[in-house]
Structures are given as structure tokens and as C-alpha cells.
C-alpha positions as CSV (number, residue, x, y, z in Angstrom):
1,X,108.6,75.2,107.0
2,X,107.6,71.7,107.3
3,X,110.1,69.0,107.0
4,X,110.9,67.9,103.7
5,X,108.8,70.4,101.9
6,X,111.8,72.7,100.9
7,X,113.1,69.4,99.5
8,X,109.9,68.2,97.6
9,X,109.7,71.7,95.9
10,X,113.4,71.9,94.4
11,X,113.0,68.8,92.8
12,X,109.6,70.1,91.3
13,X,111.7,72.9,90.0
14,X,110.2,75.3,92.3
15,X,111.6,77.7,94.0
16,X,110.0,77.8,97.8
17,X,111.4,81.1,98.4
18,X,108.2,82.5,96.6
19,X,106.5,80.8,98.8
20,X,103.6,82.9,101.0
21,X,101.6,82.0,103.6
22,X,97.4,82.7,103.3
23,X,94.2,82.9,105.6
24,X,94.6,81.8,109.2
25,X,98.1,81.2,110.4
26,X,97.0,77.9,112.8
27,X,96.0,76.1,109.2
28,X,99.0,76.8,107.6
29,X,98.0,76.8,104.1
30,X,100.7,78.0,101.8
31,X,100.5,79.1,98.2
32,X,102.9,80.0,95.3
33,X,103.3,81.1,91.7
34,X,105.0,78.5,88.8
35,X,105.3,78.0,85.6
36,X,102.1,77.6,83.3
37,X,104.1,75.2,80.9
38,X,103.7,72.1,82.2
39,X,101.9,71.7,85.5
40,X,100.5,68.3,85.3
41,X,104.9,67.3,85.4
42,X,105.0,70.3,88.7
43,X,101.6,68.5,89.9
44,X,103.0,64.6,90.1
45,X,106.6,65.6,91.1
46,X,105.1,67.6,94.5
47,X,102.4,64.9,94.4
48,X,105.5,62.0,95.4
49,X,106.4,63.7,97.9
50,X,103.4,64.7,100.0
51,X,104.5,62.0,102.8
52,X,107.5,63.7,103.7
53,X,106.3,67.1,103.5
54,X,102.2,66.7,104.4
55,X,101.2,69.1,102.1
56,X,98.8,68.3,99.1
57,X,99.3,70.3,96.2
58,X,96.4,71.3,94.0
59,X,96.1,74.2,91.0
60,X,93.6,77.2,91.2
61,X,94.1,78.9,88.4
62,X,96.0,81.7,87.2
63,X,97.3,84.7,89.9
64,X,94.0,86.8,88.5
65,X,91.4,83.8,89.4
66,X,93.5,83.0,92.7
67,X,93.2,87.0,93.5
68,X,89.4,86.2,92.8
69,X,89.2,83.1,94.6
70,X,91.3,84.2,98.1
71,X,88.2,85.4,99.7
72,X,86.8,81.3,99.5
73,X,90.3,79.7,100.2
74,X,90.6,82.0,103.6
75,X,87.3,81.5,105.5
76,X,88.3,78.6,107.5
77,X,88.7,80.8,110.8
78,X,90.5,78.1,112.1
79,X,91.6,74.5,112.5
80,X,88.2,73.9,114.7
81,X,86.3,74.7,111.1
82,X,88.5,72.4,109.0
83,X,88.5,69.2,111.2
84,X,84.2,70.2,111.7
85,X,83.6,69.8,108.1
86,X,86.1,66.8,107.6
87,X,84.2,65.3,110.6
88,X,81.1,65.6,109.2
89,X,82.0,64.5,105.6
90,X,83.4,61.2,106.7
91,X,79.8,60.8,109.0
92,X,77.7,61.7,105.7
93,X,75.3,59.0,104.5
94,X,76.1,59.2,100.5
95,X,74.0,56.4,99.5
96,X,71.0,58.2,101.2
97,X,72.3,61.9,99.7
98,X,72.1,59.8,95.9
99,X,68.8,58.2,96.4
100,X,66.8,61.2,98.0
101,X,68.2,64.1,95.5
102,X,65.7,64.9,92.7
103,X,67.9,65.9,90.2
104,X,66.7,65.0,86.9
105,X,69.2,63.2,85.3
106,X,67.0,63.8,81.9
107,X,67.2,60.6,80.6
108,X,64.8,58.8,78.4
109,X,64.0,55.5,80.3
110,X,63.5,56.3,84.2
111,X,65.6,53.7,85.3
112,X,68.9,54.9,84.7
113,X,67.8,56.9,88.0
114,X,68.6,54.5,91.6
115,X,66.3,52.9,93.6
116,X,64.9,54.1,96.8
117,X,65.7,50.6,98.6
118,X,69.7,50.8,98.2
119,X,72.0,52.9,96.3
120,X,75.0,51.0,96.5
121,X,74.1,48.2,94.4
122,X,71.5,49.2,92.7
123,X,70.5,47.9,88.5
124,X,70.6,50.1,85.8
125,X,69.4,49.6,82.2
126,X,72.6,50.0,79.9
127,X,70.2,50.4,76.8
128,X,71.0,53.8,76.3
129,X,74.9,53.2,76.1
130,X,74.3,51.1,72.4
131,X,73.0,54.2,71.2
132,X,75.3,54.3,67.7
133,X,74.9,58.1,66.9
134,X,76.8,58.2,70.5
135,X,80.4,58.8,70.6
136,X,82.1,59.1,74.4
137,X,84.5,61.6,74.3
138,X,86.3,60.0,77.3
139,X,88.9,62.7,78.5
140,X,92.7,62.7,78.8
141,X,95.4,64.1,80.8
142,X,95.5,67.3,77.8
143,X,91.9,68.3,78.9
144,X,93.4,69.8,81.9
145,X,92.6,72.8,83.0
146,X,94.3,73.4,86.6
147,X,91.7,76.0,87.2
148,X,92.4,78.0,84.1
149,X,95.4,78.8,81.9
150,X,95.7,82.5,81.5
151,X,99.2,83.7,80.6
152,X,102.2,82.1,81.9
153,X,101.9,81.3,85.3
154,X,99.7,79.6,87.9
155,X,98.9,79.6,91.5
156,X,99.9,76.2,93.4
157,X,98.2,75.7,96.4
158,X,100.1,73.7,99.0
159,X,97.3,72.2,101.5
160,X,98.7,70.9,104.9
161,X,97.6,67.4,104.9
162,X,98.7,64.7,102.7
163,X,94.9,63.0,101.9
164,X,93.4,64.8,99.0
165,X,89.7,64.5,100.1
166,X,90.5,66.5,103.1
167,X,91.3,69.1,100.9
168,X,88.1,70.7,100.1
169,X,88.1,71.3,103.8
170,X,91.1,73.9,104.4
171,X,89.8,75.4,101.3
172,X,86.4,75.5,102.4
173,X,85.3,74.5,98.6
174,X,81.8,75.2,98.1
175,X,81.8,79.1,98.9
176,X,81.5,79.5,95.8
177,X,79.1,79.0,93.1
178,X,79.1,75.5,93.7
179,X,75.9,74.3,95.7
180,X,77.0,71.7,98.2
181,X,79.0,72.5,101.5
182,X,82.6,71.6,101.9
183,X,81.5,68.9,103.9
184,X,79.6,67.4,100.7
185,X,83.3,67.7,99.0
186,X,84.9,65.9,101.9
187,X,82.8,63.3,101.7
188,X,82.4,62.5,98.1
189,X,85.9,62.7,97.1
190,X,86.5,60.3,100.1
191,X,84.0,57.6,98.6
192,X,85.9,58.2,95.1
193,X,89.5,57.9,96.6
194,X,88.3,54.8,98.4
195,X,86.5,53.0,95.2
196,X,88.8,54.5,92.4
197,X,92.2,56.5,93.6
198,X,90.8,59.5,92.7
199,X,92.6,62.1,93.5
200,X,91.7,66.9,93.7
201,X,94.7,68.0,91.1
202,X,92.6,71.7,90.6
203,X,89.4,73.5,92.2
204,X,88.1,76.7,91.5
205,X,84.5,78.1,92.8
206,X,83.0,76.4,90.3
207,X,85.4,73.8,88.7
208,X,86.9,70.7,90.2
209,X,89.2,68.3,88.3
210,X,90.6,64.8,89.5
211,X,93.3,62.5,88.6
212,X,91.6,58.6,88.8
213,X,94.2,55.5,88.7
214,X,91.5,53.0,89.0
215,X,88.5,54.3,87.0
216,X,85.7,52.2,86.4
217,X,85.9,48.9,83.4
218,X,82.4,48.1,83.2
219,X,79.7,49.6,82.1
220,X,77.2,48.8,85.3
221,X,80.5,50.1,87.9
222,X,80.2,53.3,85.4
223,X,76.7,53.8,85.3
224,X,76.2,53.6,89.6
225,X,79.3,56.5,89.5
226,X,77.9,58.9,86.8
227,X,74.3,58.8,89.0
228,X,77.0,60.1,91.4
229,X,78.5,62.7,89.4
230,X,74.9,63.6,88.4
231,X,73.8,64.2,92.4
232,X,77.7,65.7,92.7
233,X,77.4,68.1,90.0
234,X,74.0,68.9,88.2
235,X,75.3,71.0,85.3
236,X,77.4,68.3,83.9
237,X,74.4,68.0,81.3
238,X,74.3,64.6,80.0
239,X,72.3,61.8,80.2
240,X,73.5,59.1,83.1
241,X,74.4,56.0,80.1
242,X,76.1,58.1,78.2
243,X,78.1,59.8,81.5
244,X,78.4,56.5,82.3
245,X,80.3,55.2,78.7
246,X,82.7,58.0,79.2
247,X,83.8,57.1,82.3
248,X,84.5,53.7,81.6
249,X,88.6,54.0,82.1
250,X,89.1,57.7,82.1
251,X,91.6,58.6,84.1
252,X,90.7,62.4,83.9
253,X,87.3,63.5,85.9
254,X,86.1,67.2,85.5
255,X,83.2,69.1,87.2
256,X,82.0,72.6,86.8
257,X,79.1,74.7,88.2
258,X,77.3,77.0,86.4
């Protein structure tokens, strides 16, 4: 057991003695079963103390959706794979990735869409965001999901490192239904930790929610992120101003994948 971890996970209220190992022994990547009741409380207590123990806890559902997901969390063959696909996310060119994708964003004026010259600081019309039948529905800490409540218990991943955009790495996230490689993962959630302290608290094979302690105040900051979250995940189905409103300090950020 790593040091500290026995430690962090007592004062979580957890007892590590449930604690199982899964996939390829080399990663180490460890899982266990708590209590459905309040998990965002089990999330931030094992959360303070990822420095001692260097392992990153993150939600995946209930035991059903893990038993359903195990095939995904255990492909990394081994540690060779992880550090391949965190190599390569921090290499990947996301302002090229945003401006080259053709997803439609399915807005009314063109330009809520980035330019081809730069997509870093690129101009978009807010005009769309005044729009008074529009209401954000900006989410909170009780939209959480962590992966899926079914019943009274759900599966806590324990991921050995203590950087959450590494994450999506050991769990080679993307297996799933999603349609980037975990490598695409890596290296969004890297530009997002970087620009706004967000942070994996759940992932499924087609969900991903994040915890954000410096979300975005202005409208312009929100509107270059949701053409982001558009590129990032497609099926969010909204329009990029009115993305963009709802972001505007939310601390909550959810994705899914149809």
C-alpha cells in the first residue's frame, strides 16, 4: 500500500480493507466500494490527501456500471501504455484540434465558430447570449452524478498519480463510446486544469464530470471554452453563446457521449 493512503482513506470514512487491486499489477490501480450517500464529502476528503498518498480518486458509477466498465479501465497493458498516451496528450496541438474540427456548433450567426488564424484568442459575437427567452441553467454541486447513482453504493477508483489530467490515461478513457483517444482526454483536461483548476471527480464510457475552482467570469473567456467543449464533446447539444452563459462561474462541468 502506498504511504499515507491507509491514512487518507480512514479519515474519508473508508474502510481500505475492501480495497482490490484491478488490470495490470505494474499500474497499480486500485478500486473500492462506499457509500452512495454522500460522495461528493468521500470525493474532497480523499481529494486532500492525494499528496501523501499519490492516488487520485475519481467515481465510476455503481458496482453494476463498474462491472460494465472493467473491460475499459484494464486495457492499459502496462505502464509503457499509460506514460505513451500522457506523452502524447501533453505534445497535442489543441488550438489546431479546435480550429480544424468541423463540428457544427449549430448556431445561428457563423461566428460563434473560431478562426482559422488562431484559436487562442480568437473574437466571438456575444449577440446570441442577450437572447431574453434564454435562461442558463448553470449547474451545481447537486447535479452530480459520479457516474450513476443506482442503489446504495458506488465504485471509487483510486488512480496512482496525484494530477487528475493524467487520469484518463491509467483508465484508458475513450474505449468507450466516447470518440476521442485517451490521449485527447489527457490533453484537454490538462489545458482546463491549467486555465481553470478543473479537476476528473467521475468518468464513465460515455460521461465525464469535473469539479472547476476558477471557472470562467466573462462572457468572451466563456465563449472561447464552450467552442472547446463543443470540439471536446459533440452531443452536448447547444448552441456555443448559450454554452458559453452557462459556464460563466459554474463550478460543476458535465459531458456525456451519446
Amino acid at each position: 500500500m502506498a504511504p499515507n493512503l491507509d491514512d487518507v482513506l480512514t479519515a474519508a470514512g473508508i474502510d481500505s480493507q475492501t480495497m482490490k487491486d484491478i488490470g495490470a499489477k505494474e499500474i497499480g490501480l486500485k478500486y473500492l466500494t462506499v457509500s452512495s450517500a454522500d460522495p461528493l464529502s468521500i470525493w474532497q476528503s480523499v481529494r486532500k490527501g492525494v499528496q501523501a498518498c499519490g492516488y487520485w480518486p475519481v467515481f465510476v458509477g455503481s458496482p453494476a456500471e463498474f462491472a460494465r466498465l472493467r473491460p475499459m479501465f484494464e486495457a492499459a497493458e502496462d505502464l509503457n501504455a499509460v506514460r505513451s498516451q500522457i506523452e502524447t496528450g501533453v505534445a497535442f496541438d489543441i488550438a489546431e484540434w479546435v480550429n480544424l474540427d468541423e463540428h457544427s456548433f449549430d448556431d445561428d450567426d457563423e461566428d460563434d465558430e473560431p478562426d482559422s488564424d488562431d484559436g487562442e484568442d480568437d473574437d466571438f459575437d456575444t449577440d446570441d447570449v442577450e437572447d431574453d427567452e434564454f435562461e442558463p441553467a448553470t449547474l451545481t454541486e447537486d447535479d452530480l452524478t459520479f457516474g450513476g447513482r443506482d442503489g446504495n453504493e458506488l465504485v471509487l477508483l483510486l488512480v496512482p498519480t496525484d494530477i487528475s489530467w493524467e487520469v484518463p490515461a491509467y483508465l484508458m478513457l475513450g474505449r468507450g463510446s466516447q470518440m476521442h483517444d485517451p490521449y485527447h482526454h489527457v490533453a484537454m483536461h490538462k489545458r482546463w486544469f491549467e486555465r481553470y483548476e478543473a479537476e476528473l471527480i467521475s468518468v464513465t464510457n460515455d460521461s465525464v464530470e469535473m469539479l472547476v475552482k476558477a471557472p470562467p467570469e466573462t462572457i468572451p473567456d466563456a465563449e472561447r471554452l464552450a467552442v472547446e467543449h463543443c470540439v471536446y464533446c459533440p452531443d452536448l447539444g447547444d448552441t456555443v453563446a448559450h454554452l458559453a452563459a452557462e459556464r460563466v462561474d459554474c463550478g460543476v462541468w458535465t459531458f456525456w457521449w451519446d
